[in-house]
mmCIF file of the N, C-alpha and C atoms, coordinates in Angstrom:
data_MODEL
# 
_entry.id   MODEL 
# 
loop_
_atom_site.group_PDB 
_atom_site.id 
_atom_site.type_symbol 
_atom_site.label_atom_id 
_atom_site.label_alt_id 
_atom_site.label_comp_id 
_atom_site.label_asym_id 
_atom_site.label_entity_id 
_atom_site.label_seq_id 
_atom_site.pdbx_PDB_ins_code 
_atom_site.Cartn_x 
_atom_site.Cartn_y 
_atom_site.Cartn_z 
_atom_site.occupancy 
_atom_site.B_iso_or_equiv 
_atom_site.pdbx_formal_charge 
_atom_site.auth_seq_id 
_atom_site.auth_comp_id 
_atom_site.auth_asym_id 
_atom_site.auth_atom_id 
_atom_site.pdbx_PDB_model_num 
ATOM 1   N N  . UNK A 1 1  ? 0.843   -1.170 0.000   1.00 0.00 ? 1  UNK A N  1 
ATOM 2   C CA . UNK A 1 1  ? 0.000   0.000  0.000   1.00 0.00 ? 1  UNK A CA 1 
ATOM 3   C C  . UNK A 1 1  ? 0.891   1.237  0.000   1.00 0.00 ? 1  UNK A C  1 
ATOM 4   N N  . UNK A 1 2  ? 0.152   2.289  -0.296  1.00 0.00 ? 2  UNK A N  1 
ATOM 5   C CA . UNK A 1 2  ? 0.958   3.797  -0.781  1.00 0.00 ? 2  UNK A CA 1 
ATOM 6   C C  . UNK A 1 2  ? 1.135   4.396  0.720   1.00 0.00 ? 2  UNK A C  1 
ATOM 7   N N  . UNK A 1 3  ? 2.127   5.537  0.528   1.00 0.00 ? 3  UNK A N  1 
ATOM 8   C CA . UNK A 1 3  ? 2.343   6.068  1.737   1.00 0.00 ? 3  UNK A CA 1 
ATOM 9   C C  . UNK A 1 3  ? 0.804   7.007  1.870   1.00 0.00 ? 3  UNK A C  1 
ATOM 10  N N  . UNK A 1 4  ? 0.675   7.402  3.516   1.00 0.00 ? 4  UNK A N  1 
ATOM 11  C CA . UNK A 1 4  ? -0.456  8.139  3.696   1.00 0.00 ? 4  UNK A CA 1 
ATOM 12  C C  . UNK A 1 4  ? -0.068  9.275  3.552   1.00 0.00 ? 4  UNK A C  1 
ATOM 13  N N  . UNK A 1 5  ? -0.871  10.295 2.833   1.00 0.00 ? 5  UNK A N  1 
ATOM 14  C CA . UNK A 1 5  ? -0.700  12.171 2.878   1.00 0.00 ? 5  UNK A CA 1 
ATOM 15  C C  . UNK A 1 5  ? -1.986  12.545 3.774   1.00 0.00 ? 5  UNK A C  1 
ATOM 16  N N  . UNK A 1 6  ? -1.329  13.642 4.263   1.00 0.00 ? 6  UNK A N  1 
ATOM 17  C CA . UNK A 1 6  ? -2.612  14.357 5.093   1.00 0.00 ? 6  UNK A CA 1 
ATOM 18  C C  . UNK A 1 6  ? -3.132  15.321 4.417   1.00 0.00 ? 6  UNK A C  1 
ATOM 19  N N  . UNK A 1 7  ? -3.779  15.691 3.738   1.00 0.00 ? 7  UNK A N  1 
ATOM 20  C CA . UNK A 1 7  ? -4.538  16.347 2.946   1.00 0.00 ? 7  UNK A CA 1 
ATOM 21  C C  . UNK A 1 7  ? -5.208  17.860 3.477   1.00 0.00 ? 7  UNK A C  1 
ATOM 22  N N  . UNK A 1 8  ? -5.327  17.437 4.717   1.00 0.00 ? 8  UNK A N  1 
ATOM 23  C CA . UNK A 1 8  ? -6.375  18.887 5.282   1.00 0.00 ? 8  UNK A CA 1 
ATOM 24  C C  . UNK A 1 8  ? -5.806  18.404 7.240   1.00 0.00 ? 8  UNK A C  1 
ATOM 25  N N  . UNK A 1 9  ? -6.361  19.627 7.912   1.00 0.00 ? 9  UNK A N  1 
ATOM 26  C CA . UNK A 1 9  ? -6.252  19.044 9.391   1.00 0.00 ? 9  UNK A CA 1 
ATOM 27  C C  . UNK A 1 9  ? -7.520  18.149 9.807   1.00 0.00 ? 9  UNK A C  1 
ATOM 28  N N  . UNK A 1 10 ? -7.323  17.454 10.694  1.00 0.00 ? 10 UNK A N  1 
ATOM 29  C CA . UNK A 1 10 ? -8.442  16.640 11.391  1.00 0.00 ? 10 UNK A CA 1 
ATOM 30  C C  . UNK A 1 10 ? -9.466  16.925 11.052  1.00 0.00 ? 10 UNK A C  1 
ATOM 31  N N  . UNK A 1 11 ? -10.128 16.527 10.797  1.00 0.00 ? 11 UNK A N  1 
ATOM 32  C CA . UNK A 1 11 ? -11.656 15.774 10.508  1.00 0.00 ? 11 UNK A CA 1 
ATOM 33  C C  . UNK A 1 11 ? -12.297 15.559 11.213  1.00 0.00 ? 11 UNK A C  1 
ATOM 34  N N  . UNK A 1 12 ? -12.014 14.146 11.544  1.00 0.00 ? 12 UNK A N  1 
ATOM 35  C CA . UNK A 1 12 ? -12.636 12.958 11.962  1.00 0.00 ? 12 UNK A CA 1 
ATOM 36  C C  . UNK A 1 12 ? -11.801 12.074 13.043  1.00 0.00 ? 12 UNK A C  1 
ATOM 37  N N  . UNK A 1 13 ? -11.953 11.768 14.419  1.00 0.00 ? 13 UNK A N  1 
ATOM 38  C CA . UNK A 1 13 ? -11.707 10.839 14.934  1.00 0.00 ? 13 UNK A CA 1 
ATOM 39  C C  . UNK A 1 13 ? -12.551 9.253  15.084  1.00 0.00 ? 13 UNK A C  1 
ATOM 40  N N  . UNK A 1 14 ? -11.612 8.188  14.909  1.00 0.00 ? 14 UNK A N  1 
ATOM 41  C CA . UNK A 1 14 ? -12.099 6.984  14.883  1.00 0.00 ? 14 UNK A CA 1 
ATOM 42  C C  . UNK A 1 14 ? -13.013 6.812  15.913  1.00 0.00 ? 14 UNK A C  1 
ATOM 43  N N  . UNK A 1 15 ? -14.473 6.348  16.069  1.00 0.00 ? 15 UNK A N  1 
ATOM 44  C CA . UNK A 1 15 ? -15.153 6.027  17.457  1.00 0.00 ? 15 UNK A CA 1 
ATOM 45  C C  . UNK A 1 15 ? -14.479 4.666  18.275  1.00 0.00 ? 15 UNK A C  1 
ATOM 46  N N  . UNK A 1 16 ? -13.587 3.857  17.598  1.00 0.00 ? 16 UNK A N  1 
ATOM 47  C CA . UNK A 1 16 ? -12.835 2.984  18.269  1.00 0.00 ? 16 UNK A CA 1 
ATOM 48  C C  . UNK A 1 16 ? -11.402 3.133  18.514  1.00 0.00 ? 16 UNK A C  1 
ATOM 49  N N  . UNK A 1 17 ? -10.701 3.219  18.158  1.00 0.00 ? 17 UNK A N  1 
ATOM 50  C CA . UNK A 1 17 ? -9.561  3.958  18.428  1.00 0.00 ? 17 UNK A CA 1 
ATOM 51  C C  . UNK A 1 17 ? -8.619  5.551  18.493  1.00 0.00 ? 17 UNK A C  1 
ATOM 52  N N  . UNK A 1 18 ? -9.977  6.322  18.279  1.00 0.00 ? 18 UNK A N  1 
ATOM 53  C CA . UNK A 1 18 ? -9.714  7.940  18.185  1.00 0.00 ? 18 UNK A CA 1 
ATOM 54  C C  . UNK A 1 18 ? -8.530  8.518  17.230  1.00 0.00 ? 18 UNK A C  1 
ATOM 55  N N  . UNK A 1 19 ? -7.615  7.311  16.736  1.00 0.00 ? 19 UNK A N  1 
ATOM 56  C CA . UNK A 1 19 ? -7.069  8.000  15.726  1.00 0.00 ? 19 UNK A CA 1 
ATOM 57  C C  . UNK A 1 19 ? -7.620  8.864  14.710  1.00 0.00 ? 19 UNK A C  1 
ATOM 58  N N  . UNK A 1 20 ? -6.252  9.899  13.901  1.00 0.00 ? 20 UNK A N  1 
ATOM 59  C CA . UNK A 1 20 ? -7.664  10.834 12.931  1.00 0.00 ? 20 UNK A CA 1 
ATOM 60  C C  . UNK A 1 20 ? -7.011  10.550 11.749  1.00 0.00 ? 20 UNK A C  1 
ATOM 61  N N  . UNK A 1 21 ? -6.396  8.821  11.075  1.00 0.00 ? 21 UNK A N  1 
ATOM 62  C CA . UNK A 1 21 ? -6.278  8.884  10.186  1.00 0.00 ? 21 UNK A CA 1 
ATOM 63  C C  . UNK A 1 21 ? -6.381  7.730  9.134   1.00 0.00 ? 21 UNK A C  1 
ATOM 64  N N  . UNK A 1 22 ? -7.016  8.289  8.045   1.00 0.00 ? 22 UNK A N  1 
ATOM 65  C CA . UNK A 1 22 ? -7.848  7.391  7.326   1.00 0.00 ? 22 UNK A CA 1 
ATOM 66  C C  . UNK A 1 22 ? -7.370  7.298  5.729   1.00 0.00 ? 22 UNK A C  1 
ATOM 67  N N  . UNK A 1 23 ? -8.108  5.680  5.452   1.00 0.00 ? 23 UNK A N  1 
ATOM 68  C CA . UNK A 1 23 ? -7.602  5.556  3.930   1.00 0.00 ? 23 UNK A CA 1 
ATOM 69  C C  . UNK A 1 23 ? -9.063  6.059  2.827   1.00 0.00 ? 23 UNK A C  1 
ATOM 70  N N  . UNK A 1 24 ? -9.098  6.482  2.001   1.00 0.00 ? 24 UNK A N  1 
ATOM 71  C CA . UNK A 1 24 ? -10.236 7.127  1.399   1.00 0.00 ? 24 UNK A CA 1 
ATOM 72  C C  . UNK A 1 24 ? -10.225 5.684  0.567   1.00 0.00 ? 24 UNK A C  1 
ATOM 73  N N  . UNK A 1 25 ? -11.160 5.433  0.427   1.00 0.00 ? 25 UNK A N  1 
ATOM 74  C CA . UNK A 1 25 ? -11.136 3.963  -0.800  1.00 0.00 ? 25 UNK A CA 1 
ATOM 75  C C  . UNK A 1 25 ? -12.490 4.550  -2.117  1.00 0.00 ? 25 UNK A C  1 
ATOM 76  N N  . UNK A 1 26 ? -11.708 4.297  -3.422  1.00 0.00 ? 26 UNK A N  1 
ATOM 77  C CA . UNK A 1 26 ? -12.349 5.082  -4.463  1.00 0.00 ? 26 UNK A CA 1 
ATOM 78  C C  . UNK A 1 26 ? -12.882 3.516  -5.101  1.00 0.00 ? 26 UNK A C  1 
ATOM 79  N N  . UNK A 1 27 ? -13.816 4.083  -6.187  1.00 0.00 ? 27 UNK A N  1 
ATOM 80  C CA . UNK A 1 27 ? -14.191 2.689  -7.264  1.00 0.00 ? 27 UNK A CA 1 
ATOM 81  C C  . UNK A 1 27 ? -13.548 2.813  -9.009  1.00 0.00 ? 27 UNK A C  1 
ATOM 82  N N  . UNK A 1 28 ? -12.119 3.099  -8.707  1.00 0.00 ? 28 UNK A N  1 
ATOM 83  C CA . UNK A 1 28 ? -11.442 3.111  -9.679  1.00 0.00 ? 28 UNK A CA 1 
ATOM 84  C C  . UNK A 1 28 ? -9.834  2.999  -9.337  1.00 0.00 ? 28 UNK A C  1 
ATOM 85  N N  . UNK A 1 29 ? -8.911  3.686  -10.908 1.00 0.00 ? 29 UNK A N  1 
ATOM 86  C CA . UNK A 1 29 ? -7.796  3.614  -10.015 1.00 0.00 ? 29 UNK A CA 1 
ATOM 87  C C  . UNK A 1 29 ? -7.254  4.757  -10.777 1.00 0.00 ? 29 UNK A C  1 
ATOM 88  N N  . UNK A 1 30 ? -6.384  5.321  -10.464 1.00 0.00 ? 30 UNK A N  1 
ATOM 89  C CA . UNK A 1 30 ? -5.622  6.639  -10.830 1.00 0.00 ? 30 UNK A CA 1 
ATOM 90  C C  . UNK A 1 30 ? -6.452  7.817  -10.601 1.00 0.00 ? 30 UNK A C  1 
ATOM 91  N N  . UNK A 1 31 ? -6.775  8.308  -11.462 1.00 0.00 ? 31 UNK A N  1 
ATOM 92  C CA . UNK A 1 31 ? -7.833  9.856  -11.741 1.00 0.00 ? 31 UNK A CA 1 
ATOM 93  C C  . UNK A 1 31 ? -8.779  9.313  -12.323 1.00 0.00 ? 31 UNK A C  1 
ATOM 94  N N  . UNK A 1 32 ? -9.663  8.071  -12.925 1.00 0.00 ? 32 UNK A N  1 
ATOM 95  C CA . UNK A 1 32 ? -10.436 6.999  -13.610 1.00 0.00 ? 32 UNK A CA 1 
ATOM 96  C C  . UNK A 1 32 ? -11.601 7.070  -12.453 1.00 0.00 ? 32 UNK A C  1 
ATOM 97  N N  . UNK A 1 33 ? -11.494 7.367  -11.222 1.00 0.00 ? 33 UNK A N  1 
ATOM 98  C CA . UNK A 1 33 ? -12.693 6.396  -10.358 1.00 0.00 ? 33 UNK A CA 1 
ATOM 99  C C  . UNK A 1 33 ? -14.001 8.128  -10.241 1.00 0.00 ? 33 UNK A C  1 
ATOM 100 N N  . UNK A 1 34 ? -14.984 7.411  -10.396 1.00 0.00 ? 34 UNK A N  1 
ATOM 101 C CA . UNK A 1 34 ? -16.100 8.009  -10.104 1.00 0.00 ? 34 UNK A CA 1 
ATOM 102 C C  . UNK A 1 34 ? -16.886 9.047  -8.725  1.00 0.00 ? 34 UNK A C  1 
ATOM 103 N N  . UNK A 1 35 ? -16.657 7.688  -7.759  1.00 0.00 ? 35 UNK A N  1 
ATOM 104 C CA . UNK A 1 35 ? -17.113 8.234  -6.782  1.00 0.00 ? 35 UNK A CA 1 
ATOM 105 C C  . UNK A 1 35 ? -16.023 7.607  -6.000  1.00 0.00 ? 35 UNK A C  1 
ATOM 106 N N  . UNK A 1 36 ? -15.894 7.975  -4.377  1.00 0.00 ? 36 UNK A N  1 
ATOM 107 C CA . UNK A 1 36 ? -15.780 7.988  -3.031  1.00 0.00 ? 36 UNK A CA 1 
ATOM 108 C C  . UNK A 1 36 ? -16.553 6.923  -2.530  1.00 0.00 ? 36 UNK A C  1 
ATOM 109 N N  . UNK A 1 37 ? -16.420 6.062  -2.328  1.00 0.00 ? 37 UNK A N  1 
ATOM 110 C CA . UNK A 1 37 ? -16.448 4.672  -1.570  1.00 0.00 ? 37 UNK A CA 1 
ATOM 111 C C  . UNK A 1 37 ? -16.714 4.608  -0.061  1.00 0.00 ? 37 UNK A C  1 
ATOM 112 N N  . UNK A 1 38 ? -16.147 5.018  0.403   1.00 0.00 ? 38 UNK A N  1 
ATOM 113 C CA . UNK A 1 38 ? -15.973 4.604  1.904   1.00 0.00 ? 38 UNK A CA 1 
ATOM 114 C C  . UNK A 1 38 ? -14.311 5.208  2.560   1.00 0.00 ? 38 UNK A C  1 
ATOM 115 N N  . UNK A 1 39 ? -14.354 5.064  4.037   1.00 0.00 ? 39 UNK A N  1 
ATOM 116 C CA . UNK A 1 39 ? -13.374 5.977  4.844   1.00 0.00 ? 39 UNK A CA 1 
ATOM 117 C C  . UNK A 1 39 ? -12.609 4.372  5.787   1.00 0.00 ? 39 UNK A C  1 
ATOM 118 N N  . UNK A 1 40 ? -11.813 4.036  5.877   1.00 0.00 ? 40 UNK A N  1 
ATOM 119 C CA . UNK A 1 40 ? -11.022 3.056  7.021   1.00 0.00 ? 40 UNK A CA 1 
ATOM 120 C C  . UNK A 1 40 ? -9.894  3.461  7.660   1.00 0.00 ? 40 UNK A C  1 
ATOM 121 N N  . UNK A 1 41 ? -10.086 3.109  8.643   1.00 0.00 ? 41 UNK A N  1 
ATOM 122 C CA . UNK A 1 41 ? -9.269  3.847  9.962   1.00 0.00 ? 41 UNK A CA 1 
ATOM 123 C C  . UNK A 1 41 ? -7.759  3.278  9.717   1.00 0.00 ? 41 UNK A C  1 
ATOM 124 N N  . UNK A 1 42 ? -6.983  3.846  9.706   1.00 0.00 ? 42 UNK A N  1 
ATOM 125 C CA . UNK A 1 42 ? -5.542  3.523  9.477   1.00 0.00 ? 42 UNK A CA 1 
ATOM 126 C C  . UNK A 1 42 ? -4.937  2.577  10.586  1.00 0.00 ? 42 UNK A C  1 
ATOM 127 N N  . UNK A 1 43 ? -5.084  2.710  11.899  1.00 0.00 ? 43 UNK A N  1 
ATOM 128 C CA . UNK A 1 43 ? -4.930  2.009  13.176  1.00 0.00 ? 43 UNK A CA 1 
ATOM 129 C C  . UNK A 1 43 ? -5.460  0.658  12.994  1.00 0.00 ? 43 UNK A C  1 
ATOM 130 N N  . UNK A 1 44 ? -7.381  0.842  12.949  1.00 0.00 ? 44 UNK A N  1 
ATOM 131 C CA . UNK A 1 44 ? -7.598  0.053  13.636  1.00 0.00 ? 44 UNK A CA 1 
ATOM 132 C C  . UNK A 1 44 ? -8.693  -1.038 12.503  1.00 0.00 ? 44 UNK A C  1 
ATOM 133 N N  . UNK A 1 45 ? -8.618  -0.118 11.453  1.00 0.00 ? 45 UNK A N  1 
ATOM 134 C CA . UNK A 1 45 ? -9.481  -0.761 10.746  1.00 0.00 ? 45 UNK A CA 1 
ATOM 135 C C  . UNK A 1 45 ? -11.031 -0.729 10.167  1.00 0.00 ? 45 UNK A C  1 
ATOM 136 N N  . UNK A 1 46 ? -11.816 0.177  11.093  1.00 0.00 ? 46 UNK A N  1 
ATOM 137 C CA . UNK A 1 46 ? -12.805 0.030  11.224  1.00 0.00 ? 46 UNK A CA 1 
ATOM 138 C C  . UNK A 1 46 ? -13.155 1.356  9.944   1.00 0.00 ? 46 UNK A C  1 
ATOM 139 N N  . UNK A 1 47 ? -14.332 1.226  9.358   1.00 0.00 ? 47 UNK A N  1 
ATOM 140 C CA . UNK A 1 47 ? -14.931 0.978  7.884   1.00 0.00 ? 47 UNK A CA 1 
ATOM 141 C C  . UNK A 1 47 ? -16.184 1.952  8.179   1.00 0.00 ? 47 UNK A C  1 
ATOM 142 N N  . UNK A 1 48 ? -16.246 3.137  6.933   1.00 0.00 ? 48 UNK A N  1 
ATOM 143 C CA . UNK A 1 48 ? -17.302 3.613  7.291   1.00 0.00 ? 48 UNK A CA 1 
ATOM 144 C C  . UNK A 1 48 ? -17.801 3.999  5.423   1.00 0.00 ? 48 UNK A C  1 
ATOM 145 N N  . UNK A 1 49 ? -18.775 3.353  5.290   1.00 0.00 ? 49 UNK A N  1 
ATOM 146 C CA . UNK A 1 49 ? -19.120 2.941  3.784   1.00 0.00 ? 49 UNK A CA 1 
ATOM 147 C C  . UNK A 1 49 ? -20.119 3.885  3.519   1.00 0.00 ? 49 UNK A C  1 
ATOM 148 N N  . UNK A 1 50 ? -19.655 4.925  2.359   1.00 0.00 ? 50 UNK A N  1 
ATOM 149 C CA . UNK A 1 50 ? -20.529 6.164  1.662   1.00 0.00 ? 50 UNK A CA 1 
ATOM 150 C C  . UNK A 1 50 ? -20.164 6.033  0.591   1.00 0.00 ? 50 UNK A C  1 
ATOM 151 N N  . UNK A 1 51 ? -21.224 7.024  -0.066  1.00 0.00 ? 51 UNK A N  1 
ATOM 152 C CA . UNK A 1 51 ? -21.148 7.201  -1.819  1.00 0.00 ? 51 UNK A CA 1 
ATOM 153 C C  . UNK A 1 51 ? -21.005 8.682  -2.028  1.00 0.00 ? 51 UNK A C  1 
ATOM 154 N N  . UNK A 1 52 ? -19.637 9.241  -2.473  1.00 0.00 ? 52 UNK A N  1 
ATOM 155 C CA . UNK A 1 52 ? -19.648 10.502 -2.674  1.00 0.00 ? 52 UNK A CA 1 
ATOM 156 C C  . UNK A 1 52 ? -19.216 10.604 -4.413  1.00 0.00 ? 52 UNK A C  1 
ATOM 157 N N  . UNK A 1 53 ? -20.305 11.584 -4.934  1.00 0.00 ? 53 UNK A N  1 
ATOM 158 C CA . UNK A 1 53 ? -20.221 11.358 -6.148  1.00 0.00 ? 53 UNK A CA 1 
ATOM 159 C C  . UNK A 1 53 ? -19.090 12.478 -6.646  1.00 0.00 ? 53 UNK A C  1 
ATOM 160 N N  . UNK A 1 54 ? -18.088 12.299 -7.049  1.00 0.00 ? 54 UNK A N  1 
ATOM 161 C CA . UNK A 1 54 ? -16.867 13.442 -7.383  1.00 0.00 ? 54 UNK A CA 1 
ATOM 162 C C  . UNK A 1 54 ? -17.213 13.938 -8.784  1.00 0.00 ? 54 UNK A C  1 
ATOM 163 N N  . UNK A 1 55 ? -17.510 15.148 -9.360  1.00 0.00 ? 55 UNK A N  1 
ATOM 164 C CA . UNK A 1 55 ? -17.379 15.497 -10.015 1.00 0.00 ? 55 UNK A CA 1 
ATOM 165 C C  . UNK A 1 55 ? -16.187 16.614 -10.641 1.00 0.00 ? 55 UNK A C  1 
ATOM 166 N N  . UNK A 1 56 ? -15.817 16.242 -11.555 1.00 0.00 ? 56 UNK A N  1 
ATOM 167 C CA . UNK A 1 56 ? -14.797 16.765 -12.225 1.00 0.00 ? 56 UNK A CA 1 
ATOM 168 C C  . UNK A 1 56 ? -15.006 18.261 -12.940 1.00 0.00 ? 56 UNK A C  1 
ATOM 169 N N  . UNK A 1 57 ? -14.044 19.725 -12.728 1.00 0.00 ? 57 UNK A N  1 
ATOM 170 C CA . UNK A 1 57 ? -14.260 20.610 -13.216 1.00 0.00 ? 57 UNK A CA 1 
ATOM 171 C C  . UNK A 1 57 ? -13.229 20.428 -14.663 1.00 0.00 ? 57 UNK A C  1 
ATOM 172 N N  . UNK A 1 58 ? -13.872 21.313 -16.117 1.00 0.00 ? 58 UNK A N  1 
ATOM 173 C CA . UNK A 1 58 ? -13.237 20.672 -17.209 1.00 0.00 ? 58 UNK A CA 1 
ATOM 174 C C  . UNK A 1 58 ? -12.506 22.074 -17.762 1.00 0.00 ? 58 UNK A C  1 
# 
């Protein structure tokens, strides 16, 4: 797996391990994927499954 970047400050803390850092999981690969998938906790694992639809400015 790729190294993690922090993108913005905190967010979000894990409700199980309070860490604040997460893997974004897309439904593609490179600049190709559509939407935003879901959020998993870097620590501990735990999975939080959404649909964010990304749209592209042209």
């Amino acid at each position: 797996m790729g190294e993690v970047l922090r993108l913005h400050d905190v967010v979000a803390q894990c409700p199980h391990c309070e860490d604040d850092r997460w893997y974004i999981h897309v439904d593609g690969f490179g600049d190709t994927f559509k939407n935003v998938t879901g959020h998993e906790c870097i620590s501990c694992g735990f999975k939080v499954d959404i649909k964010i639809e990304v749209v592209r400015e042209e």
